[in-house]
N, C-alpha and C positions, 0 to 999 in steps of 0.2 A: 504494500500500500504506500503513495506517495504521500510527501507530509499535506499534500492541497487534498488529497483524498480524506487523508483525515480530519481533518480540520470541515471539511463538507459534512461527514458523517457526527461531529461532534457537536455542529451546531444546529445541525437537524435533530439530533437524541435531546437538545437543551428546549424543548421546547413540548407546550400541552398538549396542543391542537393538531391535529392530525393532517391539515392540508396545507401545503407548501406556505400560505399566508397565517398560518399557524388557524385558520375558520374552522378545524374538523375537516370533515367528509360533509361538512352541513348541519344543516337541524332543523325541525320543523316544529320542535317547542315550543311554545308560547312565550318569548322573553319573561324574566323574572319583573315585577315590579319593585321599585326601592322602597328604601323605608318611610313610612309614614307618604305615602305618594298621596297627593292631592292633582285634580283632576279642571285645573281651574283654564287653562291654556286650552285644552280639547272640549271644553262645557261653556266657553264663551266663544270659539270660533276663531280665537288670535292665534298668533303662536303659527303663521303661514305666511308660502310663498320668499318671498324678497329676505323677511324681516329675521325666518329660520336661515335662511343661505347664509347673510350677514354674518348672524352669532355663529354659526359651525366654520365659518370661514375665519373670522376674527380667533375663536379658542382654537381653532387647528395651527393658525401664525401664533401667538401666543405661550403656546404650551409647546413648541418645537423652540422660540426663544430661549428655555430656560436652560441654565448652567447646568442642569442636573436634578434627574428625580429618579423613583423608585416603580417600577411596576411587575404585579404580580398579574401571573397569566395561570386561568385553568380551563380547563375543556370537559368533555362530557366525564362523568363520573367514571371512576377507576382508570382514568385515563393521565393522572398523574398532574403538578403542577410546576410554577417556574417563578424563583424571583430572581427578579432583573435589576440591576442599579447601571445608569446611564449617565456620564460626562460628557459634555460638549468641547470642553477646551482645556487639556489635550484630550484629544478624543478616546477615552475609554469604557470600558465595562465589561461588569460582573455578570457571568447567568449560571445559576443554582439551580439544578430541576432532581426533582424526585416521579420517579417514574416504575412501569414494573420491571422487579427484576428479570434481567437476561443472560444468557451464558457469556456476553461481551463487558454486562454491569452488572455481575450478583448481586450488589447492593439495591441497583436501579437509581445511585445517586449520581448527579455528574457536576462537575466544576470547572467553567471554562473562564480564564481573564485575559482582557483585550489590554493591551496598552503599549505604544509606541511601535505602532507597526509588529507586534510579536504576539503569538495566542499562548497562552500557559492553562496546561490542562491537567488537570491533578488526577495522580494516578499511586496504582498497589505496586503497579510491576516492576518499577527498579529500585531495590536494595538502597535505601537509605535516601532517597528521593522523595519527595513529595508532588512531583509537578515532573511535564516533560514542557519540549516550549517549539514552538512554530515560527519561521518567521512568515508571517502572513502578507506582506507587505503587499505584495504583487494582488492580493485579494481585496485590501481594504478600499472604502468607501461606504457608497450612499446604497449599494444593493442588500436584498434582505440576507447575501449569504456571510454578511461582516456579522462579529460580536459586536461592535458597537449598533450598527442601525437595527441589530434585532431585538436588544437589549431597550430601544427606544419605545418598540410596540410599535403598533398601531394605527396610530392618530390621522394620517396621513392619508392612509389609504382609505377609515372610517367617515371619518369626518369629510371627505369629496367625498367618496358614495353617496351619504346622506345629503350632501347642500345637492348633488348634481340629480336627487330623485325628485320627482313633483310628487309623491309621497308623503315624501315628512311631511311631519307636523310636530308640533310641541304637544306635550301628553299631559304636563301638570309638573308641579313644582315635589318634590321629595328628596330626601336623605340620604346623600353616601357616606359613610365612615361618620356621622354624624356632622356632617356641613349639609347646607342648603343648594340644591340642586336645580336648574331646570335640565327637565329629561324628554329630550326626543328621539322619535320611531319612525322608519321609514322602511318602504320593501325596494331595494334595490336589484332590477329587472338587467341580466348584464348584459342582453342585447342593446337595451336602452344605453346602458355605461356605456359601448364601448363604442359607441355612437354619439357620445356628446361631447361635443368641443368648447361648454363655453368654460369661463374662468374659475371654476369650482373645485376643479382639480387637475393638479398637476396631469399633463400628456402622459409623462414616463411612468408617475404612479400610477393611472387608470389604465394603460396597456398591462403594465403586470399584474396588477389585481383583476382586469378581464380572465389573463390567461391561465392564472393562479383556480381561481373559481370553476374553469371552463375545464382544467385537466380534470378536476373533481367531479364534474361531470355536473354540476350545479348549474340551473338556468336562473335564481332568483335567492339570497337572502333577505332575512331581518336583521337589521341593524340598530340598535340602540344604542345612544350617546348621552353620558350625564355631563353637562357643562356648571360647575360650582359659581357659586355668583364675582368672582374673582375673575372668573372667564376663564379658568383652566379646565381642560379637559379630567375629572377623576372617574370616570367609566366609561365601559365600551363594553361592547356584545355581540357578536354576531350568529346569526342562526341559516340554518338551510337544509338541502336534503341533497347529498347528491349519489355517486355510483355507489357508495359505501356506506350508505343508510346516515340515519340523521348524526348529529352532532352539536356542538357550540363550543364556542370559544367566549371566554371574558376577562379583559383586562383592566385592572385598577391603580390608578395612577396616584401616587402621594411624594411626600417628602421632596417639595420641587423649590428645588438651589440647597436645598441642605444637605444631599448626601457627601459624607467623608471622601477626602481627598482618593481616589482608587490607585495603589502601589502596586508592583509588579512583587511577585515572590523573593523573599532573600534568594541570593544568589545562589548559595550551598545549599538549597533545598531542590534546587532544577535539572534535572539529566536532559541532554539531548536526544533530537530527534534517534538519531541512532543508538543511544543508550537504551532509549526504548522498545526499538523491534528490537535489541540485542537481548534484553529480557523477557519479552512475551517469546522468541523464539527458544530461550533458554528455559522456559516454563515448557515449552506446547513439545 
């Protein structure tokens, strides 16, 4: 296995949701409602058109601003979860996932860290080691297959879906993590997506999420979005159905500009790429 191969496989295992946009296989669920949800946006008729584009536009630029926050990702039941901590500058991150065990992860625990162009990924197999380390460099950026943009979530791809659906609507004001929310729903039809050109979402993001969706075999999610009255993004949801029966994904956003500074492993605790097949081959 080359080190770009693994490093694909390791950020694919760091993750809930089952389809390449971490959505599942879909879902056809009925989204969860939040807490204490009131119903005041969808019982007066506001909370459309122009005025939801606006706000999902505004918290998508906003919550991509920030230095640094925390997001926890999970998918359908026994399907395992992920916390993520995200830096903007220099660009790193943490992702934690616990998932089922496999003959590759007995545990089903994984640990990957991004920083400075390099992946460090915490492992059993070499003798006095804690970590092996990648240089990634050649891989990094804005695509979902970086630790850092996977580490982001979301936002990006949720928040255009929803402004670019005539759909949405605002649902009512309710509670995430105990903050005040508004929270909107829309059905995001992907023929429609991947046919709309106006300013709601990025081109590059709406191509990849068409075709994210479409391998899944998915014609249509739900999507819910809670926007805090700060204007940050702290929920997301997506639901659907596609070749692999239903699913969902939901991510929840907090601790944004406060997460700790993110450091790369002492150096004595990191074996090389080749220290590593030296010892799963010395194992197997």
């Amino acid at each position: 296995m080359t080190a770009g191969a693994a490093l694909a496989v390791m950020l694919a295992g760091c993750g809930s949701g089952e389809s390449e946009h971490d959505g599942g296989s879909g879902g056809s669920a009925d989204p969860e409602r939040g807490e204490g949800a009131s119903d005041k946006g969808s019982a007066t008729g506001a909370g459309k058109g122009a005025d939801v584009r606006s706000a999902l536009t505004a918290a998508a630029r906003k919550t991509g601003e920030q230095a640094s926050y925390k997001t926890l990702q999970t998918g359908t039941p026994g399907s395992g979860r992920s916390e993520m901590l995200f830096q903007k500058s220099p660009s790193a991150s943490v992702i934690k996932s616990w998932n089922k065990p496999s003959k590759a992860s007995p545990s089903g625990f994984s640990q990957v860290i991004s920083l400075g162009g390099k992946t460090y990924v915490h492992t059993d197999e070499v003798p006095g080691k804690s970590w092996y380390t990648l240089d990634d460099g050649a891989d990094a950026g804005r695509d979902k297959g970086s630790g850092e943009s996977r580490a982001a979530g979301y936002v990006p791809e949720f928040t255009g879906a929803l402004a670019a659906s005539p759909s949405t609507r605002r649902v009512g004001e309710e509670r995430v993590g105990g903050r005040p929310a508004d929270h909107y729903r829309g059905t995001v039809v992907v023929d429609e997506l991947a046919a709309y050109t106006g300013p709601a979402i990025d081109k590059g993001v709406r191509d990849s999420y068409v075709a994210s969706t479409r391998q899944q075999g998915m014609s249509s999610v739900v999507i819910d979005l809670w926007v805090g009255k700060d204007g940050l993004v702290l929920k997301s949801q997506e639901a659907g159905r596609g070749s692999k029966g239903p699913g969902l994904v939901v991510e929840e956003y907090s601790d944004f500009g406060a997460v700790p500074a993110i450091m790369a492993p002492a150096a004595n605790t990191v074996a090389t790429w080749k220290e590593f097949v030296d010892g799963i081959s010395e194992r197997s």
